[in-house]
Structures are given as C-alpha cells and as structure tokens.
C-alpha positions as CSV (number, residue, x, y, z in Angstrom):
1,X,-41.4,17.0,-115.0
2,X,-42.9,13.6,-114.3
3,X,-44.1,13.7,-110.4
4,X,-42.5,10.1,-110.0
5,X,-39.2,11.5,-111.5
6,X,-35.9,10.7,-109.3
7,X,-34.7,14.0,-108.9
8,X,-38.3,15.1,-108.0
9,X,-38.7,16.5,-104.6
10,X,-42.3,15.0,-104.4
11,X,-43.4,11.8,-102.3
12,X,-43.7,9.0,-103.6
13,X,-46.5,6.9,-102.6
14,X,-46.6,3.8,-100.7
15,X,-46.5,0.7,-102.3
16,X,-45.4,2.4,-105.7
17,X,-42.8,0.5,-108.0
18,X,-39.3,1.8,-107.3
19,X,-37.5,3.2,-110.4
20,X,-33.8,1.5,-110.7
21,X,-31.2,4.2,-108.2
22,X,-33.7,4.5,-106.1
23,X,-33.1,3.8,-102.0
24,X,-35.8,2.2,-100.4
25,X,-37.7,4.2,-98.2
26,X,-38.0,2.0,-94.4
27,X,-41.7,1.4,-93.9
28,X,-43.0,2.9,-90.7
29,X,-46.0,1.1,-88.7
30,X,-49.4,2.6,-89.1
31,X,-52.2,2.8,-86.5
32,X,-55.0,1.1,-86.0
33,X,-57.1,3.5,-88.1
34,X,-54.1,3.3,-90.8
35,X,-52.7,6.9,-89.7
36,X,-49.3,7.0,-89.5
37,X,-47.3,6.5,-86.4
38,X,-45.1,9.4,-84.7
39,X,-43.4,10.0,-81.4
40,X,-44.5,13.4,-79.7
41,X,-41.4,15.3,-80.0
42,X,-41.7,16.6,-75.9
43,X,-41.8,13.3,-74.7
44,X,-39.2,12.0,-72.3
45,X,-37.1,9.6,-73.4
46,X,-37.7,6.4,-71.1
47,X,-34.6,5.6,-68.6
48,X,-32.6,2.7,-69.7
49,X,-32.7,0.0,-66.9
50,X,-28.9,-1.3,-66.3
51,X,-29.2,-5.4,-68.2
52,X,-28.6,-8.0,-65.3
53,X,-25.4,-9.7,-66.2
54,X,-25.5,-13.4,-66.9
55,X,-23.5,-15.4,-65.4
56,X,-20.4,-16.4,-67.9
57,X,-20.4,-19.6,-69.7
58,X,-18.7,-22.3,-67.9
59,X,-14.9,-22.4,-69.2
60,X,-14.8,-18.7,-69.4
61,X,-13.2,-16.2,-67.7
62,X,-15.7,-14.2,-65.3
63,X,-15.8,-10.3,-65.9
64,X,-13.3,-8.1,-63.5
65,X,-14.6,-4.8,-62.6
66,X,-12.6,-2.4,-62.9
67,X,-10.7,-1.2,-59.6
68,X,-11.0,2.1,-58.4
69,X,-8.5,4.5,-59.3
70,X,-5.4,5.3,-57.1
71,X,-5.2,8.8,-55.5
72,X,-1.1,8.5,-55.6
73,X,-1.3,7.3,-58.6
74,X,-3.5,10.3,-60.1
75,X,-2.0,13.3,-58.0
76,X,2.0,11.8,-58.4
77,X,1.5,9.9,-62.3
78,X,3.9,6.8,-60.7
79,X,3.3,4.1,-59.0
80,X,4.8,3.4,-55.2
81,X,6.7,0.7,-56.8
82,X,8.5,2.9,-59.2
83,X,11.8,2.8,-58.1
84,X,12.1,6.4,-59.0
85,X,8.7,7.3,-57.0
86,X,10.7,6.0,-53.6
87,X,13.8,7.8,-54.4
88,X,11.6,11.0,-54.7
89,X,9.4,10.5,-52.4
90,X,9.5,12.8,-49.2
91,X,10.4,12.0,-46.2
92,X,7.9,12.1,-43.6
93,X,8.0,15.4,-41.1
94,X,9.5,15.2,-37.5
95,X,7.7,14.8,-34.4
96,X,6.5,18.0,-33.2
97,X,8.3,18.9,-29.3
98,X,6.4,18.5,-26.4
99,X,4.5,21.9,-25.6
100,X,5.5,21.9,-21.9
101,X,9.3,20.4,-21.8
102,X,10.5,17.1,-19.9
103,X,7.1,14.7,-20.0
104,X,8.7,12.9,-17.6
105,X,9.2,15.3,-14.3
106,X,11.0,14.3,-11.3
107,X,9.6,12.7,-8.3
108,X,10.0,12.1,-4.9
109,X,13.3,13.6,-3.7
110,X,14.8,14.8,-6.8
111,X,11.5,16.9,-7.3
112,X,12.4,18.6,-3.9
113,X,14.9,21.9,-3.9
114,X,18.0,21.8,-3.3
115,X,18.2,23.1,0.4
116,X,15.4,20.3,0.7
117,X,17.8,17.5,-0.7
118,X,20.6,18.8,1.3
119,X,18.2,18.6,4.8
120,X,16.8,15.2,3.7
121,X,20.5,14.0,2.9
122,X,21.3,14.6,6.5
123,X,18.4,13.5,8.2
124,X,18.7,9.8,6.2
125,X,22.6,10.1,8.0
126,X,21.6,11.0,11.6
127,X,19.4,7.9,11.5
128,X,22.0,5.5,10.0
129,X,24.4,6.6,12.3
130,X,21.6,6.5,15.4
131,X,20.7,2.7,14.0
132,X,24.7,1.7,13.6
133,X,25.4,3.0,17.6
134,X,22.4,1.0,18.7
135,X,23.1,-2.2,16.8
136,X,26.8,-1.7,18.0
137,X,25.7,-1.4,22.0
138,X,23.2,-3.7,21.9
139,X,26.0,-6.5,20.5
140,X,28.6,-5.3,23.1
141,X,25.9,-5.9,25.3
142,X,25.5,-9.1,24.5
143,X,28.8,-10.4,23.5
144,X,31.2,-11.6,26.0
145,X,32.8,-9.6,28.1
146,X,35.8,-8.0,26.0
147,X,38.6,-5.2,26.0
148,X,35.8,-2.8,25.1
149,X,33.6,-3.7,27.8
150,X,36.0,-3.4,30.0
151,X,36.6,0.2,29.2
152,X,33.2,1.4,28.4
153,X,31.0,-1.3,30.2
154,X,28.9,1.9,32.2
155,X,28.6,3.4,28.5
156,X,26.8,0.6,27.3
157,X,24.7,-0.6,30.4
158,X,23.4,3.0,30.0
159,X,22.5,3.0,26.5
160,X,20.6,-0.8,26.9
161,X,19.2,-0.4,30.3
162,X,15.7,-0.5,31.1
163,X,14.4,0.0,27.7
164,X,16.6,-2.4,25.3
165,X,17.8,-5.2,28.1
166,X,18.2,-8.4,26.5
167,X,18.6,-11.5,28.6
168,X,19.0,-15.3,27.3
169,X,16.7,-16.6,29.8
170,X,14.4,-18.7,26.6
171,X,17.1,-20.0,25.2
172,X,19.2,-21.2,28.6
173,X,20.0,-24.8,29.4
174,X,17.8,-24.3,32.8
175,X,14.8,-21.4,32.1
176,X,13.3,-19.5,34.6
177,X,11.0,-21.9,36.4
178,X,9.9,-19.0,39.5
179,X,6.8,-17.9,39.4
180,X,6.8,-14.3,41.5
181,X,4.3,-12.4,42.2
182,X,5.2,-8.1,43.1
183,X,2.4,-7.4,46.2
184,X,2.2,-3.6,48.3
185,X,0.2,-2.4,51.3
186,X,-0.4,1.0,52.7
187,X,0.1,2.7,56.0
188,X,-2.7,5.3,55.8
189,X,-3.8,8.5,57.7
190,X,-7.1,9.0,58.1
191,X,-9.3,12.6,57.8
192,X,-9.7,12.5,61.8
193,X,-5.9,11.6,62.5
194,X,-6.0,8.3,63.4
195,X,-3.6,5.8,61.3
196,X,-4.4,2.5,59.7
197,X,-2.3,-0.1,57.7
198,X,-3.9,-1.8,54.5
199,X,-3.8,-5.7,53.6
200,X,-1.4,-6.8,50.6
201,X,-2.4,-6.2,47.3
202,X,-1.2,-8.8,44.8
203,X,-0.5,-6.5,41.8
204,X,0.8,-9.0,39.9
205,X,-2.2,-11.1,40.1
206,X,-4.3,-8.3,38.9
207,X,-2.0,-8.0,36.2
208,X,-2.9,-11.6,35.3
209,X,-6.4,-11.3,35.5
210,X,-6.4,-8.8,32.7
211,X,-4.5,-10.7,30.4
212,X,-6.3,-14.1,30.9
213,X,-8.8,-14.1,28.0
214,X,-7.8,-10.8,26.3
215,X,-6.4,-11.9,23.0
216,X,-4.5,-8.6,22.7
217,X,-3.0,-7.2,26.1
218,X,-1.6,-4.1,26.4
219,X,2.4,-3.8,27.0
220,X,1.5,-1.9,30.6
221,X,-0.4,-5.6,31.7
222,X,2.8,-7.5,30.7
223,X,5.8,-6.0,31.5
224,X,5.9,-2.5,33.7
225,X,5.1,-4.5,36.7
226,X,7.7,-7.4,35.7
227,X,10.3,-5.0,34.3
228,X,10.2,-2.6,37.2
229,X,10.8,-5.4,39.7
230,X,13.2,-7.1,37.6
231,X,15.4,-3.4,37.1
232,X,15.6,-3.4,41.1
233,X,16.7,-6.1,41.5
234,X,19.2,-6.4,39.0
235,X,20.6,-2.8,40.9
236,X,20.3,-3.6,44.6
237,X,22.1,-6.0,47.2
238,X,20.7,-8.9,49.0
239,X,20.1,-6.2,51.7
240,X,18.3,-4.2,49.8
241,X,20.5,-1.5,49.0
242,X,21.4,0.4,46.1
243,X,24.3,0.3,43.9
244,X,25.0,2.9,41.3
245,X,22.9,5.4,40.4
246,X,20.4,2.9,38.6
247,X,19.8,1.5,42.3
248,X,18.4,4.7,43.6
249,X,16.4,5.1,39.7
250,X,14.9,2.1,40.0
251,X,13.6,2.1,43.5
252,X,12.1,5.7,42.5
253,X,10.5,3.8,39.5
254,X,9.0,0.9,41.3
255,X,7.6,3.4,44.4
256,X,5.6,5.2,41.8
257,X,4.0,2.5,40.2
258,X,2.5,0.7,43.4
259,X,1.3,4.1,44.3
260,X,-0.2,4.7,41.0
261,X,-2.0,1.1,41.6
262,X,-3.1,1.7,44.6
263,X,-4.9,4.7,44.0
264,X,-6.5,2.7,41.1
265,X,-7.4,0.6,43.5
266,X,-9.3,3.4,45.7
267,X,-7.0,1.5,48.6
268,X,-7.9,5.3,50.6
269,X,-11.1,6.7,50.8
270,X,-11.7,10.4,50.9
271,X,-10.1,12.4,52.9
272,X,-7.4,9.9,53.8
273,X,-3.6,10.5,52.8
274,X,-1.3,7.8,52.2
275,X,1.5,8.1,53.8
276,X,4.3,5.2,52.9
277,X,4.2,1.9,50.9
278,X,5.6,-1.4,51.3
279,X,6.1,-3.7,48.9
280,X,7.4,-7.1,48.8
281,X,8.0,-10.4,46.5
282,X,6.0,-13.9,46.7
283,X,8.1,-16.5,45.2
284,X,7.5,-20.1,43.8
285,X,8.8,-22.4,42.3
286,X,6.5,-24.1,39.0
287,X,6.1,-27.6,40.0
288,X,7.4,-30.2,37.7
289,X,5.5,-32.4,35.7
290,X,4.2,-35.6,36.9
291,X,6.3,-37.9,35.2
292,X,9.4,-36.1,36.1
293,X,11.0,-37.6,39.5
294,X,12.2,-33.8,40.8
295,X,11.8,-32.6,44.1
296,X,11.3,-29.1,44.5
297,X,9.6,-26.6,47.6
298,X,6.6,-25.3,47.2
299,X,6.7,-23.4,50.0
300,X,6.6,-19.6,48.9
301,X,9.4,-17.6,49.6
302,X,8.8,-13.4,50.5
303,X,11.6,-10.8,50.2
304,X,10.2,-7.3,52.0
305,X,11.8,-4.3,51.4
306,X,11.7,-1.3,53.7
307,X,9.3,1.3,53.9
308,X,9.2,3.7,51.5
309,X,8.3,7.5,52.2
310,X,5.3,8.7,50.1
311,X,6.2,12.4,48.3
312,X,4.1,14.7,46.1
313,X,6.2,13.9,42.9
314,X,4.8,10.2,43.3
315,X,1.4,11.1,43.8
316,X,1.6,13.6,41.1
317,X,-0.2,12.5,38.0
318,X,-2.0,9.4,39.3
319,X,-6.0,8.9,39.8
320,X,-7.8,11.0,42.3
C-alpha cells in the first residue's frame, strides 16, 4: 500500500499535495528553530479576566442586570400579588401576654388596701366637714346679725375668737387712725427685802423696732402684743372689768406676756422677785396730712389698769 494512500494511517508530510477527499489538516505554528509548537499538558489554564462592558450605542436600550431572586417567591412558587398567594397566605401570630399581668398597676389610693381606702375615705370627710363648719362660723360671724346669731351667737364667738377674728376696720368708711402703744412696769422685791418699782416699758415700741428694716418679721413682732391688747379690750368694761369668761382669759393672756417681756428684758436682777405688773395704754391720734384742714389732739391719752398679782404659772416657762 502506497504510504500517501487515503486510508493509510501514516502522516502525511507538510506541504504535500492533498489527494481529492482529503480534509485539510490546520497548520500549527512552529518555533523559532522550526520545531513544532505544543502546550505543556500540566499547565494551568490562564484566568479569564471579566470584558469591561462598553457603553451601548446611543439609541439603544442599556443592558438590565438581572434582579436578584425573591426568597417568597422561591420557598412559596407565587408571587404576593397572586390573588391566590393572599388568600392562602397565613395570618400573622398573636401578641404573646404580658409575663407579669396588668402592665399598668394602680397608683396612689387605689394601690392602697382596702382597710387603707376605707381609713383614707374618712379622713378626706372629717376634713371637709372640719372646713364646711369653719367656713359656716366664720360667715355667721360676719354676716349680720340674724335668727341664727341670735340663738347660737356664744357658739360662734367661741369658734372665731382670738385665733380667726375678722374685723372690717381696712375697708371702713373711717379706718383706724389711733396709734397705741401697750407699756408695763414692775413692782419688785429685792434679795435683802427692800421693794422697788420699775419705769414703763414701751413694749410696743420694742415691737416696732424689730420690725423696722427686717423685710420678713416674725408673726410674734406683729400681732401677740396688738392681739392680746385688742382681745381685752374687746371683753372688759370701761372700768376695767371682765365680762364673760373671755374677760377673765384674756386678762390671764395679756399678764403672761408682759411678764414674759420683762424678764427678756432682765427688768430684775438676780436674786430679785417680781412681784406684780401694771400695764397701761398710750394713745394717739395720726395727725392728718397737711393739706387736710382737720383738727385733731395730739395730746396722748393713758388708760391704766389695776395691778395684777404675779403667780408661778406666769412665770413658768419664760427666760431666767
């Protein structure tokens, strides 16, 4: 058999006229030194590198890329907007309770037990009743004289006096225009036996002197002194004597504070006892002002009361 037969398994050389049938073998490139070129069969093919994309012709569509697949749509195989995907669809789970009941507790008085409620309950009652009464004497008081303050007039004067007196003496046609001043002496015994009476002491000008220039005076400065004088004689005569029980309350009252003052006032030295008080009112009228064509007396005008007795219960409490 001819070595350049068809059906021969031998190789045909290069650049040897192909018979007719024949497929042309491809031509591979040869070397430099005319050896045939071959790629190592353990070499590693090369990575491809990813072809920038051009940018598309003007007129043309740009390229989408694809979106990312849908997790509902993979896992259920319908869309949400599948009307039979919303039919089917499950419906979402109940709130879970609250672990420890009511979030909300109760406060303030409904938190408290029920004896508590009860006891509050009352206490809330005693006061609204304590607050009505008071309102209700304080207007009797007040009001003009009436059937009811004809009845119960003591009842009333009781509940007001001294601490809740009211008096329209700001608001009158013709205010208060006295000054008056509350003054005391002393009749004192003496550590050797002998006896000795004191000079006045103006209390109520001491009482001024503490307020002048003190932009917050206490309510003892203001008003003991004024209210005690004012209670006695509200409850005593022109002579001096009491009427009612409130006379003889009152004059107790007043003794005790001048004593109290006067041992303040270190009016006996040591060793001495004080033995009785007198006290007495200095009053004045306020001049008017000079524009005003009033006459009034300038001259003061005193109003002494007796002598009152000095006891332990007065002394009790004061200043050594």
């Amino acid at each position: 058999m001819d070595a350049y037969d068809g059906g021969s398994n031998a190789r045909r050389q290069p650049g040897a006229p192909s018979e007719p049938g024949d497929v042309p073998e491809p031509q591979r490139p040869d070397g430099p030194d005319g050896a045939e070129r071959t790629q190592a069969p353990d070499a590693p093919a090369a990575p491809s590198q990813p072809r920038a994309q051009s940018p598309a012709p003007a007129g043309e569509p740009a390229e989408v890329p694809p979106a990312a697949p849908d997790p509902y749509v993979e896992s259920t195989g319908t869309r949400p907007s599948d009307p039979d995907a919303i039919r089917q669809a499950p419906a979402p789970a109940a709130a879970a309770p609250a672990p420890y009941g009511d979030p909300h507790p109760p406060t303030g008085v409904a938190a408290l037990s029920l004896r508590y409620q009860i006891g509050v309950v009352l206490a809330l009652a005693v006061v609204a009743v304590a607050v009505c009464v008071h309102i209700g004497m304080v207007f009797l008081h007040v009001a003009p004289q009436n059937t009811v303050t004809k009845q119960h007039g003591r009842a009333v004067d009781d509940w007001v006096y001294p601490e809740f007196e009211q008096n329209w003496k700001l608001f009158a046609p013709n205010p208060l225009q006295l000054n008056i001043a509350v003054q005391v002496r002393a009749r004192i015994r003496s550590a050797d036996g002998g006896s000795r009476t004191s000079g006045w002491y103006d209390l109520s000008a001491q009482d001024g002197r503490a307020i002048d220039g003190n932009p917050l005076p206490s309510h003892t400065q203001q008003n003991e002194l004024r209210r005690s004088w004012d209670l006695f004689v509200a409850t005593h005569d022109a002579d001096n004597r009491p009427v009612g029980l409130r006379g003889t309350l009152s004059e107790t009252y007043l003794r005790r504070i001048v004593v109290l003052r006067l041992e303040r006032d270190d009016a006996t030295a040591r060793g001495d006892v004080l033995v009785s008080v007198q006290v007495r009112s200095r009053t004045t009228n306020v001049p008017p002002p000079k524009w005003s064509e009033e006459k009034v007396s300038v001259q003061p005008v005193y109003r002494e009361l007796p002598w009152w007795a000095v006891t332990a219960d007065d002394t009790e409490g004061s200043a050594p």
